[in-house]
C-alpha positions in Angstrom: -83.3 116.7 149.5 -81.9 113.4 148.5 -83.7 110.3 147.5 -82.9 107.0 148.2 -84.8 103.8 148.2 -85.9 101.2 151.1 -86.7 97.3 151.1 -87.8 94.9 153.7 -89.3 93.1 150.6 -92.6 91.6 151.0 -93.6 89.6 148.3 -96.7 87.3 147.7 -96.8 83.7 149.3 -95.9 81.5 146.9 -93.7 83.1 144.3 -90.6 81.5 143.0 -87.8 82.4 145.5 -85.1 83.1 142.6 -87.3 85.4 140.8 -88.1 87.6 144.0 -84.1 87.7 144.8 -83.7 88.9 140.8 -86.4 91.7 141.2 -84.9 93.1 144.2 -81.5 92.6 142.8 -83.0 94.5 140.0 -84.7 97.1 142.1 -81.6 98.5 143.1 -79.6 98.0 139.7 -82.2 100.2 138.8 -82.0 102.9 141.6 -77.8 102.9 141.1 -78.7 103.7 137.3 -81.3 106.5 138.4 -79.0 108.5 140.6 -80.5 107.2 143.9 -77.9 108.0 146.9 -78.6 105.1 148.8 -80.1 101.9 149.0 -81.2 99.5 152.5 -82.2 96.1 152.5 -84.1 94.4 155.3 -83.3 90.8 156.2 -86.0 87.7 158.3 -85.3 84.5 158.4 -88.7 83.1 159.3 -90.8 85.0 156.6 -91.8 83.4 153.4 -92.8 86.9 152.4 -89.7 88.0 153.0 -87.6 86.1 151.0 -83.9 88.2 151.5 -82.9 86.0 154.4 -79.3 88.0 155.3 -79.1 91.7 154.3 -75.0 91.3 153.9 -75.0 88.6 151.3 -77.7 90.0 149.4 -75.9 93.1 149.1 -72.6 91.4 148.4 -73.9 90.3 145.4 -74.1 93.9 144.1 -70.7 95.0 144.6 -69.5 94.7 141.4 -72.8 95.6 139.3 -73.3 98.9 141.1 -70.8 102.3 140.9 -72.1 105.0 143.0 -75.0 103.9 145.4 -74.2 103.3 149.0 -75.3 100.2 149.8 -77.0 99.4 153.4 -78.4 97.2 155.5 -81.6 98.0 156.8 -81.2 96.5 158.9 -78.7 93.6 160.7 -81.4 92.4 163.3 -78.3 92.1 166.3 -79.9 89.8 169.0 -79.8 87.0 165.9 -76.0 86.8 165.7 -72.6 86.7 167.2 -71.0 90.0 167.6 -68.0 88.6 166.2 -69.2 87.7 163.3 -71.2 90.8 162.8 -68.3 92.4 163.2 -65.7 90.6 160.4 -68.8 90.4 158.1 -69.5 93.9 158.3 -65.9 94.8 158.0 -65.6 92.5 154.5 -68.6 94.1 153.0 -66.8 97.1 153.7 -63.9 96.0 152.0 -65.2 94.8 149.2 -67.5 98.1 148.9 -64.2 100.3 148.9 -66.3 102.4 151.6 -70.0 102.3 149.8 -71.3 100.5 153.2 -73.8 101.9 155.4 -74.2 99.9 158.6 -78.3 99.7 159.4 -78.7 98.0 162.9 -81.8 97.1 165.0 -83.2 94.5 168.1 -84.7 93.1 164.5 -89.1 93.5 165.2 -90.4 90.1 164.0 -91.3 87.5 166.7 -90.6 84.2 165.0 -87.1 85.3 164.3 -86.7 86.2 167.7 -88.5 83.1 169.0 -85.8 80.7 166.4 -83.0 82.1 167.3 -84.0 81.9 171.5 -84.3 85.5 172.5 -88.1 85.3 172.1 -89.2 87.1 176.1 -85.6 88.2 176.5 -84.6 91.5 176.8 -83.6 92.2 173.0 -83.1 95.6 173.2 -80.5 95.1 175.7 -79.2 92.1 173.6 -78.6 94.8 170.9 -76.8 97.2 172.8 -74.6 95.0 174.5 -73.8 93.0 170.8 -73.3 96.7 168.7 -70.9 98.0 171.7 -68.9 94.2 171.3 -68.8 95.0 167.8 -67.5 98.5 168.0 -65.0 96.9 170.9 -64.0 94.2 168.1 -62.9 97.4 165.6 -61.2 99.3 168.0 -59.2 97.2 169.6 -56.8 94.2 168.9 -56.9 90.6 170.0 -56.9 88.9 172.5 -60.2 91.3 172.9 -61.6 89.6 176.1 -64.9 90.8 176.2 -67.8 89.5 178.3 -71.4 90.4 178.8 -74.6 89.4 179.8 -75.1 87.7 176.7 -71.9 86.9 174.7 -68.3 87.0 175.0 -65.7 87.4 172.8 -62.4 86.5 173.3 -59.0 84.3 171.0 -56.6 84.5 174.0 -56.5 80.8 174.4 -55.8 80.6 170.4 -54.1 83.0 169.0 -50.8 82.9 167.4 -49.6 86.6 166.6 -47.0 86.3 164.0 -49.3 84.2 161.8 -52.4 86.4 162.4 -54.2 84.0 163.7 -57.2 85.5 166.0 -57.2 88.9 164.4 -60.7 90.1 163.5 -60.8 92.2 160.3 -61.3 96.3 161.0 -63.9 98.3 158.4 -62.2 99.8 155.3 -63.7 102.9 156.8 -62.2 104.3 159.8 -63.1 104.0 162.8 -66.3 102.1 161.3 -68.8 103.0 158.8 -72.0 105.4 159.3 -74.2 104.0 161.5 -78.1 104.0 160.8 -80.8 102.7 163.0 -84.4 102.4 162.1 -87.2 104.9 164.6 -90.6 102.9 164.9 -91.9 104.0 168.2 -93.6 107.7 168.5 -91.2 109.6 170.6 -88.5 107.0 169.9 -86.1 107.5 172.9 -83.9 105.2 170.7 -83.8 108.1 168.6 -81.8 110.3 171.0 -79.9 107.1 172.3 -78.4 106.9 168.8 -77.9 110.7 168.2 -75.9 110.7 171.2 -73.7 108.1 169.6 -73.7 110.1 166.4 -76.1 107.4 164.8 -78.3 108.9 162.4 -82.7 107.8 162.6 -84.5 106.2 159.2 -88.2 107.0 160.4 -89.8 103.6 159.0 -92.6 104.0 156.3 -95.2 102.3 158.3 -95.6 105.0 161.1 -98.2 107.6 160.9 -96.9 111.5 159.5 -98.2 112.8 163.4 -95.7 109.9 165.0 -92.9 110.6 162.7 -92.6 114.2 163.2 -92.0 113.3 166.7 -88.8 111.8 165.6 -86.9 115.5 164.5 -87.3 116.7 168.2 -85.9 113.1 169.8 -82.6 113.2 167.7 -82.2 116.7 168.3 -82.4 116.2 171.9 -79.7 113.4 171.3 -76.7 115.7 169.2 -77.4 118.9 171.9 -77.4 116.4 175.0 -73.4 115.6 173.7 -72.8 119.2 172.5 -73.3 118.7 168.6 -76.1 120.6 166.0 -78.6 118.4 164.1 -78.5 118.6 160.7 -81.4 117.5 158.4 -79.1 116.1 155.7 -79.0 113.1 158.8 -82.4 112.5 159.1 -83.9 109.9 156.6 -87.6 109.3 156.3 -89.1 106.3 154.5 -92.1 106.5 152.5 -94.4 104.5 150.4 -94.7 106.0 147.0 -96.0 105.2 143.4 -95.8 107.2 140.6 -97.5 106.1 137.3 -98.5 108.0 134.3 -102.2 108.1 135.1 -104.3 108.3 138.2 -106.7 105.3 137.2 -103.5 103.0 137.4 -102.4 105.0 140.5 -105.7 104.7 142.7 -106.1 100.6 141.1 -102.0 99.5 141.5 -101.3 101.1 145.3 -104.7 101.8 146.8 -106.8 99.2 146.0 -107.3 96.1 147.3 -105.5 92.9 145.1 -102.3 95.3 144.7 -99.1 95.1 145.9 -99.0 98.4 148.4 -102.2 96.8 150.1 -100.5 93.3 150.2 -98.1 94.6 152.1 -100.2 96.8 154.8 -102.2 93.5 155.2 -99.1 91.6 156.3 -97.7 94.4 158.3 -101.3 95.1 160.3 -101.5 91.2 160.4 -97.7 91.4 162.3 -97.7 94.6 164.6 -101.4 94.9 165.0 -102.7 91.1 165.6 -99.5 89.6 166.1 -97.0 92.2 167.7 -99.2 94.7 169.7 -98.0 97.3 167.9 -101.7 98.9 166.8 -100.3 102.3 168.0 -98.5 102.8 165.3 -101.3 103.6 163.2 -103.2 105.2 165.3 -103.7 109.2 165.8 -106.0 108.6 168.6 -105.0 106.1 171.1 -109.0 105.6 171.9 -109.2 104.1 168.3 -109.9 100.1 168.8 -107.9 97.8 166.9 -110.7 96.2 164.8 -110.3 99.8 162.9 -106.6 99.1 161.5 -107.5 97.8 158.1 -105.4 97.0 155.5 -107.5 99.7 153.4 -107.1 102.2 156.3 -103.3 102.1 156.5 -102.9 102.2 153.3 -105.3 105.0 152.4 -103.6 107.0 155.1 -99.4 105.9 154.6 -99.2 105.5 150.6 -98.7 108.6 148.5 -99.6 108.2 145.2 -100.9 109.4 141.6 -99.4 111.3 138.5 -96.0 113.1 138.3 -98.0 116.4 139.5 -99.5 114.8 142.8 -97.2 113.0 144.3 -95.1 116.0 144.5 -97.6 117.7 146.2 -98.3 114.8 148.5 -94.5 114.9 149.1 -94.3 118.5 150.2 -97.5 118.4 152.2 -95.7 115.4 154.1 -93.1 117.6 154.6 -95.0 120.1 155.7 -96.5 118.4 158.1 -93.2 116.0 159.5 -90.7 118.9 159.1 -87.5 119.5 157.1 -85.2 116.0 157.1 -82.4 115.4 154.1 -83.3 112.0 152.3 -86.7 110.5 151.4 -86.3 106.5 151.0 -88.8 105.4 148.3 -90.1 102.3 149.7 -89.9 99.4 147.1 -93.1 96.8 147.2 -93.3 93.8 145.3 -93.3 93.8 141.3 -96.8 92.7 140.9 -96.3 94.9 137.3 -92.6 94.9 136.9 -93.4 97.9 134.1 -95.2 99.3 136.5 -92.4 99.0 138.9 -90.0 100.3 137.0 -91.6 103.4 135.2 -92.6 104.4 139.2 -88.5 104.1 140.2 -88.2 106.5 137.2 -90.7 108.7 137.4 -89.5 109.5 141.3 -86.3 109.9 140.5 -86.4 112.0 137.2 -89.4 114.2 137.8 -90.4 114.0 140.9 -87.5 114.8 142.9 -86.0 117.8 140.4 -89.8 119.3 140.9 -90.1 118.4 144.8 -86.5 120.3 145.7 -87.3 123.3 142.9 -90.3 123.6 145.1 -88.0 123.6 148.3 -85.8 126.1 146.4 -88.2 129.1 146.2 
């Protein structure tokens, strides 16, 4: 099993803006050192929690300080922008990542940004289909493009001027486009077998129940068989919220208890998909169970694995027990609250839990 590393990031209200951009920036300087395969960024523009406001740029700035991680978005939220400029941004990350570029998509989840950027009550989720098929359009094809939609059109005929290159939209460095990723919320995620069928490959989110993710495997199979292709684990990602440190006292006090930063971040995502969003069923095994239950202790008691060296492997392979076989567990970064204790959790999961999680998976 691989191991890669996720980040929305949610950091405390208040914090100096450069400093958060620097720790993530760090976060994944860090992973590239450890040997993590891959790392996604999220991106919000309305979120002062969230302070990486365009998943692209942030990642541009790592191109030259990182050698072997692939680098994704995670994800570009599609209803939010042009498909043309999706596309020629996308394509230049690309380019400048000499192939390192995984392509994370989504309708993007939070309400304000939706509400800012007037697709708040629209349908988004046809928004993103229609802007992700321009953009694949855009790559495949060459200008004048023409294209037109519900929602956007795209089209240089007007404009261009051939033998200076003028209205020619850049292709990927990878051909015909680079992987594409798509993050699974929803138990039973028919968007799951949507993007299978489109050989898209699922990243069950870290905020969704073990019963709701293991409902994902079955949707993506579903998917690859429906267009005459075998699943493969190795494509299935799962995120998880993790912290290893050297003792359990620090374990149980840094990501379970209340005034860290695992718990910070389960308060603002109940506050969002629970009182804001509607979205209580995500963490929830029994539908009957009413909404005042979702606590921030709750959730995190029940979605954060943590401890020594010894129990979060265990944790890990019960988790797997219970979701099924998939090929890459994304460590989910939270905020440096303790950048030492940050950092010695980013090693200890790469160096010894890992090596002991797939020996385990070996015998």
């Amino acid at each position: 099993m691989k191991h890669s590393m996720f980040m929305m990031p949610l950091h405390a209200l208040g914090r100096d803006i450069g400093q958060t951009l620097a720790e993530d920036r760090e976060a994944v300087l860090l992973a590239d050192r450890l040997g993590y395969s891959e790392a996604f960024v999220g991106e919000h523009v309305t979120d002062a929690a969230e302070t990486v406001t365009s998943s692209m740029m942030f990642l541009a700035s790592l191109v030259a300080e990182t050698k072997h991680i692939m680098l994704g978005t995670g994800t570009i939220n599609v209803p939010n922008s042009h498909p043309a400029a999706i596309a020629a941004q996308a394509a230049m990350l690309d380019h400048m990542l000499k192939g390192r570029f995984i392509m994370g998509i989504s309708p993007g989840g939070l309400m304000s940004d939706a509400e800012v950027f007037g697709n708040f009550g629209k349908n988004r989720n046809a928004m993103f289909v229609e802007g992700i098929n321009m953009v694949l359009k855009i790559w495949a094809s060459d200008p004048p493009y023409d294209l037109e939609g519900e929602f956007w059109k795209v089209s240089v005929g007007k404009t261009m001027i051939p033998e200076i290159g003028q209205g020619f939209i850049m292709k990927p460095y990878q051909r015909p486009h680079p992987l594409i990723v798509g993050t699974a919320v929803a138990p039973f995620s028919q968007g799951v077998t949507e993007m299978a069928k489109r050989g898209w490959q699922p990243i069950s989110a870290n905020f969704l129940m073990p019963e709701w993710v293991k409902t994902h495997w079955p949707k993506y199979v579903e998917g690859r068989e429906s267009v005459g292709a075998k699943a493969d684990p190795s494509e299935w990602r799962v995120a998880k919220s993790i912290f290893v440190a050297d003792d359990e006292a620090t374990a149980r006090r840094y990501a379970l208890e209340e005034g860290g930063p695992y718990h910070f971040y389960f308060k603002q995502l109940v506050r969002k998909l629970v009182g804001g969003g509607g979205r209580g069923n995500l963490f929830k095994t029994d539908p009957a169970m009413d909404d005042a239950l979702i606590t921030p202790e709750y959730v995190t008691q029940r979605l954060v694995l943590a401890g020594t060296v010894n129990s979060v492997v265990d944790q890990i392979l019960a988790f797997r027990e219970k979701v099924g076989d998939f090929g890459n567990l994304l460590y989910a970064c939270h905020d440096w609250m303790d950048p030492a204790l940050g950092k010695r959790s980013m090693e200890l999961f790469a160096t010894e839990v890992m090596p002991r999680v797939n020996a385990a998976l070996r015998r």
